[in-house]
C-alpha positions in Angstrom: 105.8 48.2 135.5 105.5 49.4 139.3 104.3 53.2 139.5 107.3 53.8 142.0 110.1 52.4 139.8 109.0 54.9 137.1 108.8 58.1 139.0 111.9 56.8 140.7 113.5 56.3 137.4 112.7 59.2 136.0 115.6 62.5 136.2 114.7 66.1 136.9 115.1 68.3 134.1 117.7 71.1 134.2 116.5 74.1 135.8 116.6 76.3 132.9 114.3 74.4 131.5 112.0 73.9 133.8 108.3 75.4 134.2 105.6 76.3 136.6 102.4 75.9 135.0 99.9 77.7 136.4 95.9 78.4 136.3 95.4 82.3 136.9 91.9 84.1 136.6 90.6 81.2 133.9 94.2 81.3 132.2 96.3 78.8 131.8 100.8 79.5 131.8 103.3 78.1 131.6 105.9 80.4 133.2 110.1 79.5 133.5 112.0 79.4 136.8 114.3 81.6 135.6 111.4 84.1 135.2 110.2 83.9 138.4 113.7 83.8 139.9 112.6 80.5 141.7 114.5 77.2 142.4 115.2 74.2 144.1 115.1 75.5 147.2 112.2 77.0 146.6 109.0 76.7 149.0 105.2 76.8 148.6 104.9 80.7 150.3 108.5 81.4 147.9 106.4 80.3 144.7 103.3 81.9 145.6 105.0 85.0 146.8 107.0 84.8 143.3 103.4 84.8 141.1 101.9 87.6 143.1 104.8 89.2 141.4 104.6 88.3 138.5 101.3 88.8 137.8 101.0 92.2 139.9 98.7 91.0 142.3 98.7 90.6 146.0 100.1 87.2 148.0 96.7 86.6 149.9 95.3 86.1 146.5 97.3 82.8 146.1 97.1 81.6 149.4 94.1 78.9 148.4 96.1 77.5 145.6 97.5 74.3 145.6 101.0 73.3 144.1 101.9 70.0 142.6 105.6 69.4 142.1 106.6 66.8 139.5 108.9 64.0 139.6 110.4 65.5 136.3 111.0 69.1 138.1 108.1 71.1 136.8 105.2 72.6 139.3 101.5 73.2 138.5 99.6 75.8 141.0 96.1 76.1 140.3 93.0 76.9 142.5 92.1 74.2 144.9 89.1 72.4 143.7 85.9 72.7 144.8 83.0 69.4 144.5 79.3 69.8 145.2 
């Protein structure tokens, strides 16, 4: 099966149910929209600027991270990698 007819087939969740899962200080979440009063229209600064929050800490803190959205609706932010 072609990679691009599955991601194509595949439906977003509801909102409700969807997650951000993110990497924080050598933890791993998984945090609701709804918590993070975060949606569809949603940008990379919004869902940054909506962790800070969150987790009490300032913006500039997450401005390395990188976010991943996924075909199903979900997002992962995590720190970018670093090799060598």
């Amino acid at each position: 099966m072609l990679k691009g007819v599955t991601a194509m087939s595949q439906e977003l969740m509801p909102l409700e149910k969807r997650v951000v899962h993110v990497r924080f200080e050598g933890q791993s979440q998984d945090i609701a929209f709804g918590v993070l009063d975060i949606g569809d229209l949603s940008n990379d600064q919004d869902m940054k600027s909506a962790l800070a929050l969150h987790f009490n800490t300032p913006v500039p803190k997450f401005a390395s991270y990188m976010i991943e959205r996924h075909v199903n609706g979900n997002v992962t932010v995590r720190p970018e990698a670093v090799f060598g």
